[in-house]
Backbone as JSON Lines, residues from 0, in Angstrom:
{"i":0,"aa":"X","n":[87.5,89.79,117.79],"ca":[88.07,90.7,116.82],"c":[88.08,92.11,117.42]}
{"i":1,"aa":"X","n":[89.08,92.92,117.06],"ca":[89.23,93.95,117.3],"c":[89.69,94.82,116.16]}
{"i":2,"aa":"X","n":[89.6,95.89,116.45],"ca":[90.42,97.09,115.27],"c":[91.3,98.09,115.86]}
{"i":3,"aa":"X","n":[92.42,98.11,114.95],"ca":[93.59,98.96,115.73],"c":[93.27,99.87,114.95]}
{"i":4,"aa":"X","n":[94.17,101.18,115.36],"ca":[94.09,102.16,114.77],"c":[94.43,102.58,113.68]}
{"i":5,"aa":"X","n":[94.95,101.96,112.87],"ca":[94.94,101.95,111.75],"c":[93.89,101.22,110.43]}
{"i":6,"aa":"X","n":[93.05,100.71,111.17],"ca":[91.24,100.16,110.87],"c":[91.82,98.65,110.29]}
{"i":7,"aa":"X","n":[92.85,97.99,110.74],"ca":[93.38,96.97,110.19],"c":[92.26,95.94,111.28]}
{"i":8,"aa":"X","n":[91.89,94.83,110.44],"ca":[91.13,94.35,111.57],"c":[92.04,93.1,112.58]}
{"i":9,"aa":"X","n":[92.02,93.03,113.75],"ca":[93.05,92.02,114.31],"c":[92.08,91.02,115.07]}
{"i":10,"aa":"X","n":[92.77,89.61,115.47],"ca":[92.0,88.34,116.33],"c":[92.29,88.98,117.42]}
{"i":11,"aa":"X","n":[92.49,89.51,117.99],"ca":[92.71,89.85,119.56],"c":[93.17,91.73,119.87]}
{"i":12,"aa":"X","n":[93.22,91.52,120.94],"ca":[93.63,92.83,121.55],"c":[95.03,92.77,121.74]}
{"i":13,"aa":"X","n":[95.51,91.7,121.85],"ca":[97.33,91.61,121.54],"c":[97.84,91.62,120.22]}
{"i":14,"aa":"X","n":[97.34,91.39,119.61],"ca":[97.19,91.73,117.91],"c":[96.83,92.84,118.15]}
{"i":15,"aa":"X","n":[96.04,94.12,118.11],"ca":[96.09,95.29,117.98],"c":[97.05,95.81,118.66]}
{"i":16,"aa":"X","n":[97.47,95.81,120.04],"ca":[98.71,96.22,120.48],"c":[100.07,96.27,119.2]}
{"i":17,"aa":"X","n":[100.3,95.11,119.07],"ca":[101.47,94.85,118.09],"c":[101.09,96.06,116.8]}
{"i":18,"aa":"X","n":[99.84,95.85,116.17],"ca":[99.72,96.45,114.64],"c":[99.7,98.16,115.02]}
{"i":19,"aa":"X","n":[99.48,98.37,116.14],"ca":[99.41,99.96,116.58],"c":[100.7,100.25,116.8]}
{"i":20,"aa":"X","n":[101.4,99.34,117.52],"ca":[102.95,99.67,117.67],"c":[103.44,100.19,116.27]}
{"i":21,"aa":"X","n":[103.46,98.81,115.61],"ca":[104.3,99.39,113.96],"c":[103.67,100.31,113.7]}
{"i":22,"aa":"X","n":[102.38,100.71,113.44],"ca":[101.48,101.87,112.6],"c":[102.68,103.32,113.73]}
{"i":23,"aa":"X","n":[102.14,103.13,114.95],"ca":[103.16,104.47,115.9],"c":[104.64,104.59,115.27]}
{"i":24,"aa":"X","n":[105.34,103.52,115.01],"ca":[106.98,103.4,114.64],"c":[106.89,103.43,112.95]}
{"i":25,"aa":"X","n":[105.69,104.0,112.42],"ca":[105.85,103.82,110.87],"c":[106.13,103.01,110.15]}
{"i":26,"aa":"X","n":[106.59,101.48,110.51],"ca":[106.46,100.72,110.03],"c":[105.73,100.05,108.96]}
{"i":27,"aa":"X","n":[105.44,100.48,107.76],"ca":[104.39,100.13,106.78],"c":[104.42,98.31,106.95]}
{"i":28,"aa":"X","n":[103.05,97.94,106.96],"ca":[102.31,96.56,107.38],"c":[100.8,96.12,106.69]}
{"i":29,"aa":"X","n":[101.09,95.22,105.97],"ca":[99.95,94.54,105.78],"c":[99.24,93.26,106.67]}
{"i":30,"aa":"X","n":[98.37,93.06,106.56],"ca":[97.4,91.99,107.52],"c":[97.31,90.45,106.6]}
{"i":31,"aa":"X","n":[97.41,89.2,107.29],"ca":[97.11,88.14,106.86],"c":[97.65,87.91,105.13]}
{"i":32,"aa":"X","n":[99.39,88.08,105.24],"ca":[99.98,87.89,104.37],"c":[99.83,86.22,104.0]}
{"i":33,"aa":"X","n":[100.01,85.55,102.76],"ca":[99.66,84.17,102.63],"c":[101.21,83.29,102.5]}
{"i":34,"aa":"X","n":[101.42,82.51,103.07],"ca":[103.0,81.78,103.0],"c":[103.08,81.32,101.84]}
{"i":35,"aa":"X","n":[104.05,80.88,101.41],"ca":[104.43,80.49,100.26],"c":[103.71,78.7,99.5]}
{"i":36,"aa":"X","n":[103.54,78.32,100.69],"ca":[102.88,77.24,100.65],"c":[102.12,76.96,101.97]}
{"i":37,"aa":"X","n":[101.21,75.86,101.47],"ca":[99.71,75.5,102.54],"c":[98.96,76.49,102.81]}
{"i":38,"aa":"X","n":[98.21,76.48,103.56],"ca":[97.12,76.78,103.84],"c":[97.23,78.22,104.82]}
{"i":39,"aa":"X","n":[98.71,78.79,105.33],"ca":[98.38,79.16,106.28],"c":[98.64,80.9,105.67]}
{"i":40,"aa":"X","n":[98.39,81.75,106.85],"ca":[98.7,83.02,107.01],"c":[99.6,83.55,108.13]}
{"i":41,"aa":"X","n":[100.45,84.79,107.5],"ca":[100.86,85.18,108.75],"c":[100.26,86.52,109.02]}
{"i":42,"aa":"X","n":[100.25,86.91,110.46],"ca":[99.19,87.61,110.83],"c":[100.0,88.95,110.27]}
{"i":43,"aa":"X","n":[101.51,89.78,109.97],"ca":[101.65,90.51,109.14],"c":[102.97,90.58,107.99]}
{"i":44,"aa":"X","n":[102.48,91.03,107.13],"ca":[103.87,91.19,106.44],"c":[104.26,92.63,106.6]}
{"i":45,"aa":"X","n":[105.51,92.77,106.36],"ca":[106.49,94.1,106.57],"c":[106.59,94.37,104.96]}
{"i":46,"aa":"X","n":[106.88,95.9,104.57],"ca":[107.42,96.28,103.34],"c":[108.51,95.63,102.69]}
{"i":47,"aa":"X","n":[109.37,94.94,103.41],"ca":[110.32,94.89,103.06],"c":[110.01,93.25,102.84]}
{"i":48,"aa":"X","n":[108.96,92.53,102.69],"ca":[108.45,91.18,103.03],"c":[108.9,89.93,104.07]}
{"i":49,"aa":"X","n":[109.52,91.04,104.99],"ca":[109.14,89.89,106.14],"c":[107.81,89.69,106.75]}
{"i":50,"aa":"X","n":[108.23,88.67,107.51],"ca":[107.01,87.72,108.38],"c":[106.4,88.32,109.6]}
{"i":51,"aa":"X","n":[105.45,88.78,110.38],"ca":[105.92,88.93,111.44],"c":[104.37,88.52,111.85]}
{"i":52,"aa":"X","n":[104.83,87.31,113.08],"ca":[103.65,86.61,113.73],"c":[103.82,86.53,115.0]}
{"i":53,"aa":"X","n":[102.4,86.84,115.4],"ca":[101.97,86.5,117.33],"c":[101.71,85.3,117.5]}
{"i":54,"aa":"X","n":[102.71,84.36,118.2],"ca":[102.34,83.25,118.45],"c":[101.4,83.12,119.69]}
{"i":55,"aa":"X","n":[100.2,83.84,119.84],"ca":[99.75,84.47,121.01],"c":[99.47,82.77,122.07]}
{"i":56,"aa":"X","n":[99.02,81.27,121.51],"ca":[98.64,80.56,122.27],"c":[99.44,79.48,122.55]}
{"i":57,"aa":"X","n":[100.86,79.89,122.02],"ca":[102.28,78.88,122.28],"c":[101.84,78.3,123.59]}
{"i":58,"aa":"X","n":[102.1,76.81,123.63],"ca":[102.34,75.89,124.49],"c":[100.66,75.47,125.09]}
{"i":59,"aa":"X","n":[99.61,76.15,124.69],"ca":[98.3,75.55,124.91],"c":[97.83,74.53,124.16]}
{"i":60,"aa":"X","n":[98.72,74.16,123.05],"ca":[98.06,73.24,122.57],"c":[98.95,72.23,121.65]}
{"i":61,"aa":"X","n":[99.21,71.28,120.94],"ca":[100.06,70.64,120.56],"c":[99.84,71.2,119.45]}
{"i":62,"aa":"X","n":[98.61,71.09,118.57],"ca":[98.06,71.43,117.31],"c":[98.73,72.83,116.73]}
{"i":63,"aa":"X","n":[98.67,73.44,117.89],"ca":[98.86,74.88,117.67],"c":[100.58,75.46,117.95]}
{"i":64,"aa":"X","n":[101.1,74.59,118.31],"ca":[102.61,74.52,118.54],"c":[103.32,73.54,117.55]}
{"i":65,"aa":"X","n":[102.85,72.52,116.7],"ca":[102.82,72.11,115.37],"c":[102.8,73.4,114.1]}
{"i":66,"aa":"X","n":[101.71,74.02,114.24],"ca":[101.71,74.94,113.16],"c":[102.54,76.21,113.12]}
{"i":67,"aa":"X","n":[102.76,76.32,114.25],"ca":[103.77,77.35,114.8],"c":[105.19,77.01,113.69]}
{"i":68,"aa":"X","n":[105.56,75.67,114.8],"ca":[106.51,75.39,114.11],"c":[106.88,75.24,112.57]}
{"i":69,"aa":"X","n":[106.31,74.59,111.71],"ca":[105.91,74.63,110.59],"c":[105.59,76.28,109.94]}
{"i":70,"aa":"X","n":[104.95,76.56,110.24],"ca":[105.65,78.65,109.94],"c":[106.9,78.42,109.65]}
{"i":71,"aa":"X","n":[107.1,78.3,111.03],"ca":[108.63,79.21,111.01],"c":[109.54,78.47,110.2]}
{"i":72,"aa":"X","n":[109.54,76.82,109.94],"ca":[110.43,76.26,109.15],"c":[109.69,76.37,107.3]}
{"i":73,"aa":"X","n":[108.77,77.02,106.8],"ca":[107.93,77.54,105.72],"c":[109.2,78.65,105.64]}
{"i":74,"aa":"X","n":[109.29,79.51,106.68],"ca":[109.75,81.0,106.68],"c":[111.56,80.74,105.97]}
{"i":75,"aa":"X","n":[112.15,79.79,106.73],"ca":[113.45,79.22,106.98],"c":[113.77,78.44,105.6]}
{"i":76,"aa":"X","n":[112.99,77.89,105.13],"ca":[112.69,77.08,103.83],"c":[113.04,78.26,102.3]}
{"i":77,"aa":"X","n":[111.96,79.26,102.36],"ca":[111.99,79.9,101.62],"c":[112.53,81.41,101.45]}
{"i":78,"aa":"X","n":[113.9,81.63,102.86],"ca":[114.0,82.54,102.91],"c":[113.31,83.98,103.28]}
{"i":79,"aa":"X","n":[112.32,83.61,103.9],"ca":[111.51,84.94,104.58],"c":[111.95,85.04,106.03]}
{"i":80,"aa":"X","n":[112.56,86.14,106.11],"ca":[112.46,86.84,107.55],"c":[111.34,86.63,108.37]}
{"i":81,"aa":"X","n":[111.21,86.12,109.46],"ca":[110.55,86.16,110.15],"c":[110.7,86.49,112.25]}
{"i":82,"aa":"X","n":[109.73,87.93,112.47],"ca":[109.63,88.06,113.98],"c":[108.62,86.94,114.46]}
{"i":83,"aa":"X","n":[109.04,86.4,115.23],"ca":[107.84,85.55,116.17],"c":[107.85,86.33,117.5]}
{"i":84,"aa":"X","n":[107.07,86.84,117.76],"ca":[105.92,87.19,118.78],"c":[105.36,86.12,119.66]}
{"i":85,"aa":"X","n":[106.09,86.49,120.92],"ca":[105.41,85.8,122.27],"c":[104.13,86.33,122.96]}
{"i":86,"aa":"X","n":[103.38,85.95,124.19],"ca":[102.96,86.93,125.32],"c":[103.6,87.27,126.12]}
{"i":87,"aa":"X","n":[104.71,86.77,126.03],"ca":[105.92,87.53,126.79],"c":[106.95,88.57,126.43]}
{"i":88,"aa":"X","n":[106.46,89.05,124.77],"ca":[107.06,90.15,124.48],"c":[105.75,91.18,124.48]}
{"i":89,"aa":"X","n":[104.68,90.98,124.89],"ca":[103.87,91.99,125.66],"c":[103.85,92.48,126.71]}
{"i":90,"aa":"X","n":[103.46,91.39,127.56],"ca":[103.41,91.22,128.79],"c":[104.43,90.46,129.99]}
{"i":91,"aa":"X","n":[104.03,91.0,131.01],"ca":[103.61,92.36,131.85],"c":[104.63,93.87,131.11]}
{"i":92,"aa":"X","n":[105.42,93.65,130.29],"ca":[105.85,94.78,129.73],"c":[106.04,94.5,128.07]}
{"i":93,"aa":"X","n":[106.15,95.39,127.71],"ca":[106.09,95.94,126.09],"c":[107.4,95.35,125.92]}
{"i":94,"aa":"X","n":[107.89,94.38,125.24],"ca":[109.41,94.42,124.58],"c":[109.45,94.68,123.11]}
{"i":95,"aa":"X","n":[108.35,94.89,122.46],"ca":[108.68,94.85,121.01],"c":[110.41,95.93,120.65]}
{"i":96,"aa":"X","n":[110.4,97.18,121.06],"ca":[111.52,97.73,120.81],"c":[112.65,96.62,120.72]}
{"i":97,"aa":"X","n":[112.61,95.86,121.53],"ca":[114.07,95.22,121.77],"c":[113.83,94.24,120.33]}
{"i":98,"aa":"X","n":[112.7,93.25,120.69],"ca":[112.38,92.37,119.59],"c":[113.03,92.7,118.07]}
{"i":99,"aa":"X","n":[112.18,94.0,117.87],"ca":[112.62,95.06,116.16],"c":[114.0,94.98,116.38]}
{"i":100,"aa":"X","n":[114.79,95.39,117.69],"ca":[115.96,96.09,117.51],"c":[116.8,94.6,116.81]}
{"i":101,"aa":"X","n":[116.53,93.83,117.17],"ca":[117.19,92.32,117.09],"c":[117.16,92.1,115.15]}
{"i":102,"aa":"X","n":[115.72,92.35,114.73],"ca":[115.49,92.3,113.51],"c":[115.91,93.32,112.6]}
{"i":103,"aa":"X","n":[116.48,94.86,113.16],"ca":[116.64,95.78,112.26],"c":[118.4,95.21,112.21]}
């Protein structure tokens, strides 16, 4: 766990990256919004109630590329916008700008 600067608490340090970005771009954001159904969370919602999740451990695990998927067809189901977040829209460089630009 970590804390971004905005005292939001995040699972990782790539999670604070992301929640500091929006907090810098003003983006108003809440933490561990609840889906419409099951069990799950997404790591933020937007004002405007989209989705927006770090799929930070895509392709390590089946379990975890199951639930992924299942998000995003939750999201698709019920009409919620949703950003999915790679480690490759971190790393080795920052793409979120482009990412948003796609979603604005």
């Amino acid at each position: 766990m970590t804390v971004a600067a905005d005292g939001h608490l995040c699972d990782s340090v790539s999670e604070a990256i992301i929640d500091n970005w929006l907090s810098h771009k003003g983006i108003k954001h809440e933490r561990d919004a609840a889906y419409p159904v099951g069990k799950y969370k997404a790591d933020w919602v937007l004002a405007n109630g989209q989705f927006v999740e770090y799929f930070g451990l895509a392709n390590d695990s089946a379990r975890y590329d199951r639930d992924a998927a299942l998000k995003q067809k939750i999201c698709r189901q019920h009409g919620i916008a949703l950003v999915a977040l790679y480690p490759g829209d971190l790393y080795p460089t920052l793409k979120l700008d482009e990412k948003f630009a796609v979603w604005g």
